[in-house]
N, C-alpha and C positions, 0 to 999 in steps of 0.2 A: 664722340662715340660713347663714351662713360656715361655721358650726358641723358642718348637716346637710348639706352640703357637702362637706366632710373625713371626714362620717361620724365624727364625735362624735357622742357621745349628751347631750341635752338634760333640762332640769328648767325645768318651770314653775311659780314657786310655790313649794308643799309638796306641790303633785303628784309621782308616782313617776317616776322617773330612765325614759327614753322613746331608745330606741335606733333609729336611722332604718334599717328594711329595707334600702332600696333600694343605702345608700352605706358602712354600717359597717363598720367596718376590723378590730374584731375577730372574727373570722367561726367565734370557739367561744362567742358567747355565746348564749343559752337564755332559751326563758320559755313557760310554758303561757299566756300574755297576750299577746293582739296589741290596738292600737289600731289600728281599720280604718274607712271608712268605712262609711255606714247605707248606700248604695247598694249597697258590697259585700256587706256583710252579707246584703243580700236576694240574692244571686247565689250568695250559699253556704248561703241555705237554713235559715240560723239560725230554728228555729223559733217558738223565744221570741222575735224581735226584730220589733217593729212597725215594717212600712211608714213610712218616712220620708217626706213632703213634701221635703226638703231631702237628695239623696243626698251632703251632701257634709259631716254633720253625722257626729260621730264615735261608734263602737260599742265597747265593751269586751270583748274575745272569748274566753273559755278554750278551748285546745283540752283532748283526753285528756291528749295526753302533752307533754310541753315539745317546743317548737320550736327548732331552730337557725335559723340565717341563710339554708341552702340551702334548708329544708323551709318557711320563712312567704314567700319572694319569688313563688312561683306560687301563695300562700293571696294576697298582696298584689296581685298584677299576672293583671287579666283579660285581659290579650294573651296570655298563657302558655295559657290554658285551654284550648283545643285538644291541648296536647301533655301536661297536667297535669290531666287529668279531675278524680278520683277524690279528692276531700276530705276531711278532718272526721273525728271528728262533733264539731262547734262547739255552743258556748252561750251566748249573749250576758247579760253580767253586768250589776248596776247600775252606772254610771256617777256615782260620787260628786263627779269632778273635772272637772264637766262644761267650766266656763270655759277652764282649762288644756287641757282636749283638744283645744278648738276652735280655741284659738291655736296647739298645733303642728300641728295641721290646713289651718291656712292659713300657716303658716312652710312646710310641705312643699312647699303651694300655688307660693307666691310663690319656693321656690328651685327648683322645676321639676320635683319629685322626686314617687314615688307616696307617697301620703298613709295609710302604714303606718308602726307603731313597734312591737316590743318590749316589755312593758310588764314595771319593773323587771329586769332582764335578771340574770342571773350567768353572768360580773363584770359589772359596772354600768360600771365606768369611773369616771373622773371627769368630770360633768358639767356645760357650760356653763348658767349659769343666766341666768334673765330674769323676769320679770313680767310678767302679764296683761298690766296698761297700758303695759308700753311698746313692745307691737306698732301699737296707738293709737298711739304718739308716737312711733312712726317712718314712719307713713303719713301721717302733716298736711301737706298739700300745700303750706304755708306751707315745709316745709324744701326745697325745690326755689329752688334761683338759677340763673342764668347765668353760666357758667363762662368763655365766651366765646367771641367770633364772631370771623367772617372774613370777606371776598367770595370768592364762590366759583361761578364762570362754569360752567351745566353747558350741557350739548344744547339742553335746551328755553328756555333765556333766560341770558344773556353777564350781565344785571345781578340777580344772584341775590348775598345774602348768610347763613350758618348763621351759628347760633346754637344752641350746645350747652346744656342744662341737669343739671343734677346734683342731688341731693341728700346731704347726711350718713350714710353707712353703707350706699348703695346701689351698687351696682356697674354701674345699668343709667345711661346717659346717652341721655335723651330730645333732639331735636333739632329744631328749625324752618329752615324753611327757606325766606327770605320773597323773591320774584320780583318783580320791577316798582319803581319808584318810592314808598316808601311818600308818603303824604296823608291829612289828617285829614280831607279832604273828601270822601273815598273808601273804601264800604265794602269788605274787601278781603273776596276770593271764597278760605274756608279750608277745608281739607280735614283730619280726624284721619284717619292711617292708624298701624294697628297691622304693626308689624314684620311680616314673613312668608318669611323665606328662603328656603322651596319657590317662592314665587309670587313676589317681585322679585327673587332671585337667580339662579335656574335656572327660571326660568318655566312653573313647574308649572300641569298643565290641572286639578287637584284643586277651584283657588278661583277665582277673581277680583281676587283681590291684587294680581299683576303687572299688569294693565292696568287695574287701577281707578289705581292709582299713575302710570304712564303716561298719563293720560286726564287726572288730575289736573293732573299737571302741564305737560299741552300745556293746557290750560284757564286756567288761572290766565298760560301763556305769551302763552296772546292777549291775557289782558285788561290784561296789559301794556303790550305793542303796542297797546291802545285806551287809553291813560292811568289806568287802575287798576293792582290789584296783588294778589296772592296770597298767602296764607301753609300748606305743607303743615307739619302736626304729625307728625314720623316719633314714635311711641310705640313703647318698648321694652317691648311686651306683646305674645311669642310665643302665637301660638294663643288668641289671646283669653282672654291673662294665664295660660295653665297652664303655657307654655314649653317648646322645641323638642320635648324629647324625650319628654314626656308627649302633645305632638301628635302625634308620628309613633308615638305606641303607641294614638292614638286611630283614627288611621289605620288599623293593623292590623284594627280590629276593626270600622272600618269597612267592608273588603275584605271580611267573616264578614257583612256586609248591614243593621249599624247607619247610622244616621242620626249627621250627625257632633255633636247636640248629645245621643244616645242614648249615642253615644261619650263622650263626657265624661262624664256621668252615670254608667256602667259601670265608669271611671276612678276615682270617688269625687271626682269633679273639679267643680267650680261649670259651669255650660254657659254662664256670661257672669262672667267677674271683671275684665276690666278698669277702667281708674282711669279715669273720665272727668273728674274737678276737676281732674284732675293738668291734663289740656290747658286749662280754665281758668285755671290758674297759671300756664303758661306765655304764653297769651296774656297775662294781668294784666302780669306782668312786661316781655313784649313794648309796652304800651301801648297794648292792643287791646282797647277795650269792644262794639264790634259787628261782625258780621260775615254773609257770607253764608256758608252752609254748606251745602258738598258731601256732603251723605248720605241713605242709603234707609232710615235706622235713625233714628227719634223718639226714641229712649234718648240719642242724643248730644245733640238738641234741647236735650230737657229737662234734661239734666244739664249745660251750659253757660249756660242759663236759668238754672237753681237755684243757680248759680256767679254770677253777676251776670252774664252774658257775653249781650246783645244778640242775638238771629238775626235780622236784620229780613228774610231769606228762606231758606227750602231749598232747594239747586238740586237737582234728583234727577242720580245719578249712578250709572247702570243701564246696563252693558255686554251683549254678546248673549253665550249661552252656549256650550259645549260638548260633545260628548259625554258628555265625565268630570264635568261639572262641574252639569251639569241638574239633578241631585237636591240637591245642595249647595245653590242657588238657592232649590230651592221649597224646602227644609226653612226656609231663613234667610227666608221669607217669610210660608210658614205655622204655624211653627210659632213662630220671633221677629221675626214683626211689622214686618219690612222692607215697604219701600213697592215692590214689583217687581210688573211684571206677570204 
């Protein structure tokens, strides 16, 4: 991920040396090969390429004539296609290295970047290498500790203490952040909120971020004040794990009258990747087997469940909406299964 980052080019396996669109530093390298996703793929009309159930499974692409750097980043990124019509003509080849694609597919994923590569490039570079498994054995929730805490008095409750977690090789630092008195006698009232810098930082009307966070934690401040306690889980999972700037290009094409999980799909982007055992682990590690839990979304239910992690209630946690933000709502209700009215 560091790697695709710096815009080195990667190898997985004995799969072919894989040059990241989006970030590559040598900007004369070439390839009639792009690795794109299946949902792009349908967007460009590959005619040989079947419909994906999964737009976020990877396609093997020849163009006619070899690509550079400047000519595959509007074949890669469907925000561009407004100003980049005219494509192709593409062919989608067999995919022999099907395992290796799919893991730089979610490396691309996971470091925030469009999920495009080069395929065999010249020059190639020299390329950081890795293995299938040990994208597995960097995601084991087991590598997550606690780095460590502090007290830390905010607005909504003076007896508030963080608690940073980290893991090995990761750059994102998840955090807790627990209000009240803790008690073993007391199930604490917990909230997962994923990062969202539009909507708690600059209080964007896009989502419901900013005041679900807010809401939460005036909530968790009362029960306080009534001798309970609360724990929010801040998750460093931009955009529902696709990360800032793949959000704000899903955004673009939400403005073009996609729905924002139509947008991600568009993207070649999963429409749901976040970690939910991660907040498991964290709670584990906090010494927290049940809780009650603030959410409109069964996914987190069940995935704290299936974590050993106790819900003995769900508190719903449904703000009123706004203008910009109406469709966002019904889409995350009718289409994933939020509990909203």
């Amino acid at each position: 991920m560091d790697a695709l980052r710096h815009g080195w080019p990667i190898r997985v396996g004995d799969a072919p040396v894989l040059l990241p669109v989006e970030t590559a530093l040598d900007r004369s390298a070439r390839s009639d090969h792009l690795l794109i996703s299946a949902a792009r793929a349908e967007t460009l009309k590959l005619t040989n390429q079947r419909p994906a159930a999964d737009g976020h499974s990877p396609v093997l692409m020849r163009a006619a004539d070899p690509l550079d750097l400047h000519a595959a980043l509007p074949v890669a990124d469907p925000a561009l296609d407004p100003v980049n019509p005219l494509k192709g003509p593409f062919l989608a080849e067999p995919l022999e290295w099907m395992t290796a694609a799919k893991v730089a597919m979610e490396l691309a994923r996971i470091a925030g970047m469009l999920p495009a590569f080069l395929v065999d490039p010249d020059p190639a570079g020299e390329p950081a290498t890795l293995h299938s498994v040990d994208l597995a054995a960097w995601k084991v929730p087991a590598n997550l500790a606690i780095a460590t805490r502090a007290h830390l008095p905010i607005a909504h409750e003076e007896q508030a203490e963080i608690v940073v977690f980290r893991s090995p090789g990761d750059m994102r630092e998840h955090v807790a952040l627990v209000l009240g008195q803790r008690s073993t006698e007391t199930v604490p009232l917990v909230r997962l909120h994923s990062e969202c810098l539009t909507g708690d930082i600059f209080g964007s009307l896009k989502c419901d971020c900013g005041p679900q966070l807010d809401h939460a934690l005036a909530a968790m401040s009362a029960a306080a004040s009534e001798g309970g306690w609360g724990v929010l889980l801040y998750m460093r999972q931009e955009g529902r794990g696709i990360g800032l700037v793949n959000k704000l290009r899903a955004y673009r094409l939400q403005d073009e009258g996609f729905d924002t999980l139509e947008a991600n799909r568009r993207l070649g982007l999963p429409e749901e990747a976040r970690d939910f055992p991660l907040a498991a682990r964290m709670l584990d590690l906090l010494g927290i087997g049940r809780v009650r839990l603030m959410t409109n979304n069964l996914e987190k239910v069940v995935a704290l469940e299936d974590a050993g992690v106790k819900v003995t209630e769900r508190v719903p946690h449904e703000l009123p909406a706004n203008p910009h933000n109406t469709r966002y709502l019904a889409t995350k209700r009718d289409r994933a299964g939020h509990l909203l009215a």
